[in-house]
Backbone bond lengths (Angstrom), bond angles and torsions (degrees), N, CA, C in turn:
res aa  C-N    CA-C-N  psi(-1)  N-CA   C-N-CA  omega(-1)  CA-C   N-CA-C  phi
1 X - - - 1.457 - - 1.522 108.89 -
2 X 1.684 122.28 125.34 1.138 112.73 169.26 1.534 117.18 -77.96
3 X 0.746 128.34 149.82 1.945 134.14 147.14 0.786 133.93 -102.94
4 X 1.479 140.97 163.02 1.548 156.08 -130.38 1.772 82.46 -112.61
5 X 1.691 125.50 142.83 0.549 125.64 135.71 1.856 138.33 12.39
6 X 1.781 79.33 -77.54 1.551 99.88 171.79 1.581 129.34 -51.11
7 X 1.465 94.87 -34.24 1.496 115.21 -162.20 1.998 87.84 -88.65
8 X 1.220 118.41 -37.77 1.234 103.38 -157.73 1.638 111.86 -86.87
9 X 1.853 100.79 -19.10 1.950 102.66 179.99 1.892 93.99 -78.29
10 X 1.378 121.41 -18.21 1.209 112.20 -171.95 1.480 118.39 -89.07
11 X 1.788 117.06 -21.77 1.270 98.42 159.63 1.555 115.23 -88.52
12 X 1.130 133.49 24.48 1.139 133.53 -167.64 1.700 100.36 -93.49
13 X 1.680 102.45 -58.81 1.360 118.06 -160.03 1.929 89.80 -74.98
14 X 1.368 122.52 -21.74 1.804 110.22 172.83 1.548 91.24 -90.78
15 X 1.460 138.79 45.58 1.615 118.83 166.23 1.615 121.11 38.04
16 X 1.296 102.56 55.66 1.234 114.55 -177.58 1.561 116.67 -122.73
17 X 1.185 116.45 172.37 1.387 97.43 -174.00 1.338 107.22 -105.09
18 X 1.627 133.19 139.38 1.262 121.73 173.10 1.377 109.22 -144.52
19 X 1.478 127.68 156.03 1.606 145.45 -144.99 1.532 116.10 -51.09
20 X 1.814 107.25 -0.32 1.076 112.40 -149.37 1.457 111.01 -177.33
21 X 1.542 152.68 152.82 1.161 138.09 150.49 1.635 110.64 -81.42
22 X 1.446 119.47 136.62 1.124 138.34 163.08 2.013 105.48 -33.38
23 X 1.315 100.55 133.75 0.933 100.19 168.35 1.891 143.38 -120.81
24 X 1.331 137.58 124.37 1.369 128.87 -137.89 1.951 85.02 -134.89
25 X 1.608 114.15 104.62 1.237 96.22 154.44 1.023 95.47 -106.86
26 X 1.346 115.72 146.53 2.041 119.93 169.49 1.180 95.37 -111.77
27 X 1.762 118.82 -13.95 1.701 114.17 -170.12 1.897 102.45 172.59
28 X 1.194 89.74 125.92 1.666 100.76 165.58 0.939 136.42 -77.21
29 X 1.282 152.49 111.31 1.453 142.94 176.15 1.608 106.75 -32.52
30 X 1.309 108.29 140.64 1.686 117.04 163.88 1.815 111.45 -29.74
31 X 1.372 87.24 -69.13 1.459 111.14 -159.25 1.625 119.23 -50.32
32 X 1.940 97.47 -32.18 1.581 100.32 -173.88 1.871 88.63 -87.53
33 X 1.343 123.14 -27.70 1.225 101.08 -170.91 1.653 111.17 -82.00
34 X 1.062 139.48 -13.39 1.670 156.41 138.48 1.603 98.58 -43.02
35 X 0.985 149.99 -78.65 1.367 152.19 167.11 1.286 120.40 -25.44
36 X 1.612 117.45 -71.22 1.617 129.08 176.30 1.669 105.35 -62.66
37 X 1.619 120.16 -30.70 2.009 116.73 156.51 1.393 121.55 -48.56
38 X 1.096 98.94 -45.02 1.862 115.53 -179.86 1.546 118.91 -42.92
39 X 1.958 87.80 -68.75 1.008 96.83 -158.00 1.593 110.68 -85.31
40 X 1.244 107.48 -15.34 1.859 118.41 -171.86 1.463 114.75 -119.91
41 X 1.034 105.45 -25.27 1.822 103.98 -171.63 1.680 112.56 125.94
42 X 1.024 130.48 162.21 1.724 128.50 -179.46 1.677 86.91 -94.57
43 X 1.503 103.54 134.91 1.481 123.53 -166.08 1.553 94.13 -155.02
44 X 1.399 120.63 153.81 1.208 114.55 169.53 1.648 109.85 -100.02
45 X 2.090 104.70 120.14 1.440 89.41 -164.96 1.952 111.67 -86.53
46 X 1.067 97.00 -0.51 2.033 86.77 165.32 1.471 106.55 -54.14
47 X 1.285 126.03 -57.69 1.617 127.89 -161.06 1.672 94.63 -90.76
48 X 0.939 122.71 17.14 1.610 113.00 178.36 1.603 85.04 -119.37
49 X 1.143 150.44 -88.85 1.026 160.27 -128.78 1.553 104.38 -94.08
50 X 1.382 125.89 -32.54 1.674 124.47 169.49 1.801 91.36 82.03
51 X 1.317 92.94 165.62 1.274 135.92 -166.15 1.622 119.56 -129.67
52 X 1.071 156.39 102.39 1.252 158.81 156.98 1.939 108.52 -74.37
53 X 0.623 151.45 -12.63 1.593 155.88 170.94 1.496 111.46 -129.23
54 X 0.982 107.78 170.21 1.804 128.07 173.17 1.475 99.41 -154.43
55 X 1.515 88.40 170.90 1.796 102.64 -176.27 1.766 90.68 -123.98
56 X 1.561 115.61 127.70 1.326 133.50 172.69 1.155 98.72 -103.63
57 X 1.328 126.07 119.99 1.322 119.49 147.81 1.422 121.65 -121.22
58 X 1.459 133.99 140.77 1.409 143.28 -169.68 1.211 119.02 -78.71
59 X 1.318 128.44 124.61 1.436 131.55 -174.32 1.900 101.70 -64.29
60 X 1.680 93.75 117.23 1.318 87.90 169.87 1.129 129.08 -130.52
61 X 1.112 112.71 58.14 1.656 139.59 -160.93 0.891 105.33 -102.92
62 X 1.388 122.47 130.96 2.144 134.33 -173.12 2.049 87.01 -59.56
63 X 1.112 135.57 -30.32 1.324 134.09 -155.35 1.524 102.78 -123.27
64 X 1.600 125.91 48.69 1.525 127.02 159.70 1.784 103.41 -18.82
65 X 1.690 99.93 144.16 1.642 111.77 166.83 1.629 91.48 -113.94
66 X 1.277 81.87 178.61 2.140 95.73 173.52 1.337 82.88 -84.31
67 X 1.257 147.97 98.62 1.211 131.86 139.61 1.318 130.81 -107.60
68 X 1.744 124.59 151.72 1.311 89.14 -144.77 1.924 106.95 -144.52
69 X 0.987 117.17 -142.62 1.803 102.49 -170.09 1.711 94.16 -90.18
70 X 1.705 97.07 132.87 1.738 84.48 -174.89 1.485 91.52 -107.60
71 X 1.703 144.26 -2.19 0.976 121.33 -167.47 1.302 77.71 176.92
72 X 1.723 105.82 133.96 1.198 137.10 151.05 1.711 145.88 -96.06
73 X 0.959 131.21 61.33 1.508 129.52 -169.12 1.640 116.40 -92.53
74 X 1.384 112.52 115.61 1.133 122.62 159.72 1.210 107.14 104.49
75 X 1.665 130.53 -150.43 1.053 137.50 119.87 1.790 136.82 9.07
C-alpha cells in the first residue's frame, strides 16, 4: 500500500512502520548531483525524486512584509 506523504512522516514520527522512509532533501551533495548528471542527464532532482516534509519557518522580524504562500504541494 502506498501513502500520502502525510500518512508516511506520521507513521514514522509514532514508530511505526510505513512503505517507505519519509523523505527531506533540503540539499544534495555536489558529488551525487555531478554523478546522477553523468550518468542520466541534468534533471532537477527535487521534482524527480519528491519530497515528503518541508521546513516552515515564521517571519520573525520586528518589521513583518505581506509575504505570502509561493507554492503549495501536497498535503
Amino acid at each position: 500500500m502506498t501513502l500520502t506523504s502525510k500518512q508516511r512522516v506520521m507513521a514514522a514520527m509514532s514508530f511505526q512502520e510505513a512503505d517507505r522512509l519519509p523523505r527531506y532533501w533540503q540539499n544534495f551533495w555536489p558529488e551525487f548531483q555531478e554523478n546522477w548528471a553523468r550518468r542520466h542527464g541534468p534533471t532537477d532532482l527535487h521534482r524527480l525524486l519528491g519530497d515528503d516534509m518541508c521546513l516552515v519557518a515564521p517571519d520573525e522580524s520586528a518589521w513583518p512584509t505581506r509575504a505570502g504562500l509561493v507554492e503549495r504541494r501536497g498535503d
